[in-house]
TITORVO-59188 format. One line per 4 residues: number of its first residue (from 1); for each residue x, y, z of C-alpha. Coordinates in steps of 0.02 Angstrom, whole numbers, plus 50000, padded with zeros to 5 digits. Layout:
% residues N
NUM	X:Y:Z | ...
This chain:
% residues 253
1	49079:51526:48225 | 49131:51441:48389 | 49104:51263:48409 | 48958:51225:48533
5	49002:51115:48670 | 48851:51078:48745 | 48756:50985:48626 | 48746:50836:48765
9	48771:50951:48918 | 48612:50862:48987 | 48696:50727:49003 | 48824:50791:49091
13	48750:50820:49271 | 48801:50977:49278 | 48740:51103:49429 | 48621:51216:49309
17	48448:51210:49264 | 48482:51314:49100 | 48586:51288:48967 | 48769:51370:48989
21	48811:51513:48870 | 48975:51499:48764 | 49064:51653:48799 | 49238:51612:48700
25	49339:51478:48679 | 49519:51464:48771 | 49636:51406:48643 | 49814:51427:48724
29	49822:51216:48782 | 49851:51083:48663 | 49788:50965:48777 | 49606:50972:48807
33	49471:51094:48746 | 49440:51225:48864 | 49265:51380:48859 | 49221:51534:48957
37	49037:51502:48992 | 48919:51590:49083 | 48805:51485:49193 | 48687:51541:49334
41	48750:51737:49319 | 48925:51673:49339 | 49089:51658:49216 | 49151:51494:49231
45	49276:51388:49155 | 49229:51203:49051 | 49375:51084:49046 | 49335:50949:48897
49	49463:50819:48916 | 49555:50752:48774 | 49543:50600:48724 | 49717:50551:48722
53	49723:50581:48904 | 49772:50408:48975 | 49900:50398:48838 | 49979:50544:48888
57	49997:50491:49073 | 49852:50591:49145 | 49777:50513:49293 | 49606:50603:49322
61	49573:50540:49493 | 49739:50604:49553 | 49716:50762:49472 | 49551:50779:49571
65	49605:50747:49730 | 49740:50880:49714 | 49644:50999:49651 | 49520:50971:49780
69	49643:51015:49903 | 49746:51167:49813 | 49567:51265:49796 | 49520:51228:49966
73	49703:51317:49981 | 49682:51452:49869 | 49818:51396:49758 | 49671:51323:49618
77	49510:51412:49548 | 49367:51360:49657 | 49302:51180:49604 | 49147:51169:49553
81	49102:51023:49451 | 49187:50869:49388 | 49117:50720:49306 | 49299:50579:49250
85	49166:50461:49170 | 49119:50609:49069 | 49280:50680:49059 | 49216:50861:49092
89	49293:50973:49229 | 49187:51129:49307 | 49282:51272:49384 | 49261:51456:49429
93	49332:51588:49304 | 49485:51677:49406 | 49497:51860:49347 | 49680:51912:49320
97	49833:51924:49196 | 49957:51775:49150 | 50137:51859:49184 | 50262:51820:49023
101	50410:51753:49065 | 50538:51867:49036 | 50741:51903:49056 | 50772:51899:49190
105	50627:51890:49319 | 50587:52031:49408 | 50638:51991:49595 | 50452:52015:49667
109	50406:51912:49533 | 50503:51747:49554 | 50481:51775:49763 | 50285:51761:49710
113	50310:51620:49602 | 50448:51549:49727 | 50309:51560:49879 | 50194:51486:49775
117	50278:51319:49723 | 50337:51321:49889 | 50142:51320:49945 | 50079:51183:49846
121	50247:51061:49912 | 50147:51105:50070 | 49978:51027:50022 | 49942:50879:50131
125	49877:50730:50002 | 49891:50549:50021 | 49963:50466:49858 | 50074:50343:49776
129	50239:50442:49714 | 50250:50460:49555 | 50344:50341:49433 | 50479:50461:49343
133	50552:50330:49262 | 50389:50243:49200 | 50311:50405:49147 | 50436:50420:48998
137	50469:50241:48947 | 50255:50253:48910 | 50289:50401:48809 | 50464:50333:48723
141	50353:50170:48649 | 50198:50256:48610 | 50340:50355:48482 | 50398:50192:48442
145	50228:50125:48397 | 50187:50276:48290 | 50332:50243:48201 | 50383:50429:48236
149	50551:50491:48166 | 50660:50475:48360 | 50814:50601:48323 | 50979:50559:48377
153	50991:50685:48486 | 50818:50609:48598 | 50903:50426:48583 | 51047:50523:48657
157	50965:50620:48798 | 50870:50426:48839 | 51049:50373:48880 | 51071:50494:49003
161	50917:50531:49088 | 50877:50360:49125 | 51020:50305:49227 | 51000:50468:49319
165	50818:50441:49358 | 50858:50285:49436 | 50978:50335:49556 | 50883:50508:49596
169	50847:50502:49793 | 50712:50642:49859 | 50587:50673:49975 | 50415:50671:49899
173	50300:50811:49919 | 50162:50862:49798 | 50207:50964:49654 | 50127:51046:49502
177	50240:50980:49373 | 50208:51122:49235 | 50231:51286:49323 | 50231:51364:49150
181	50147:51569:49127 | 50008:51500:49039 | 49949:51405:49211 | 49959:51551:49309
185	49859:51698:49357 | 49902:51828:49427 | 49769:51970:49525 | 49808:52079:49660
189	49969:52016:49692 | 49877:51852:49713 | 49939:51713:49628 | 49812:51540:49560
193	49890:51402:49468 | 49805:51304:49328 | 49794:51147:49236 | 49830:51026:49390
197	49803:50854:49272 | 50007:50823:49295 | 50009:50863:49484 | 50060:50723:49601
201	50178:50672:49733 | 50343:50675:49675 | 50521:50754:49653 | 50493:50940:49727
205	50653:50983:49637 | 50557:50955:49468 | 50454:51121:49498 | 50589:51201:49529
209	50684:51141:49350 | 50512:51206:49255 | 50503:51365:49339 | 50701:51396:49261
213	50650:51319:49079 | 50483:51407:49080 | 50519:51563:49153 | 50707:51566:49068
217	50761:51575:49254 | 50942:51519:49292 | 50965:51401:49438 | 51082:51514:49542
221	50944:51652:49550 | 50821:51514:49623 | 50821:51519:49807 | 50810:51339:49851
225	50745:51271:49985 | 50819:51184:50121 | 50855:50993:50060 | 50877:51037:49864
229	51027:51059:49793 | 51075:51159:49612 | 51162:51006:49552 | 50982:50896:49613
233	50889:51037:49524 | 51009:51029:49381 | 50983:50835:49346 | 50784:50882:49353
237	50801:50993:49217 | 50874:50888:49117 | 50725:50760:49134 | 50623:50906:49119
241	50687:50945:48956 | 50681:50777:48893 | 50484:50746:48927 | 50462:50899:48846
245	50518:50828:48679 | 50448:50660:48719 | 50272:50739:48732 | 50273:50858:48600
249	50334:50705:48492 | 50171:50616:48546 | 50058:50773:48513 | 50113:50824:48353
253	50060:50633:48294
């Protein structure tokens, strides 16, 4: 039997007058829990946040102001309720398929997914740029405080990443940060990105690295924009692979 997440949904504020129905529970995230409900005649989907979200470097406000903007765009499932003292997030259940990355890309494919990152670098939001180097020194000593087993091979990568992160010049813009198949939809030839809690304004070239480790694209098939370079987008994947390890060392403790 599914869990019921609405025991204090009263509570909640949210925009109904009748209890939500549970329609099934999304279980591809390991972040936060996530429902299909149905609420007022409409599918919708229930963001719970997890608990561990500051510790993980989640800034909720942020999130919500981008994710204002990329529905407004079209790039995001329509907002339509979010409470951060709560920690529940309210938006509209997109229809569609999520693509599986596959090798290689199929060229209308990656020109989608190309136009798309390319979109939300677009997005016009004020915000501080995002730390790089701060994000994964919090993650390396939360591992150090759980007392986690750090493999050579992560004390090695820490060596290298972090002298390149400080010397890593870019023009900001503001980017997903986790372009990976599970956060996005696709529906007649449409595309809508999900999961928007890492978005922020930072190192464009970082999509671009995600998009290559996620979707097992290699850098020389990425048509880069003016401005990024495959050796810029080389040193972001790198990074990219390294908070990858940090963060599933802090999840699976």
């Amino acid at each position: 039997m599914l869990p019921d997440p609405f025991q204090n949904w009263t509570d909640w504020g949210l925009p109904f007058d009748n209890k939500p129905k549970l329609i099934r529970e999304l279980k591809s995230g390991r972040t936060n829990h996530n429902f299909v409900i149905e609420a007022e005649e409409r599918l919708c989907v229930l963001r719970i946040d997890a608990p561990n979200s500051i510790e993980l470097g989640i800034d909720r406000h942020r999130e919500l102001q981008i994710l204002r903007r990329a529905s407004d765009a079209g790039l995001a499932p329509e907002l339509l309720f979010s409470s951060i003292e709560k920690g529940i997030l309210l938006t509209a259940f997109v229809e569609g398929e999520h693509w599986q990355s596959s090798s290689p890309v199929e060229p209308e494919k990656l020109s989608l997914l190309m136009d798309g990152i390319e979109r939300i670098h677009a997005l016009d939001v004020s915000s501080s740029v995002f730390n790089y180097r701060e994000h994964v020194e919090k993650y390396w000593q939360q591992l150090l405080k759980k007392n986690s087993a750090i493999t050579d091979k992560l004390y090695r990568q820490r060596e290298r990443i972090l002298p390149l992160i400080d010397d890593t010049n870019f023009h900001p813009d503001i980017c997903h940060h986790d372009p990976n198949p599970m956060n996005i939809i696709i529906h007649s030839g449409k595309l809508t990105f999900l999961d928007w809690e890492y978005a922020a304004y930072g190192w464009p070239a970082f999509d671009y690295a995600a998009l290559s480790v996620e979707w097992d694209v290699p850098l020389q098939s990425i048509s880069l924009p003016e401005g990024i370079s495959i050796e810029e987008t080389r040193q972001a994947k790198e990074y990219y692979l390294y908070l990858c390890e940090l963060w599933s060392g802090i999840q699976s403790n």
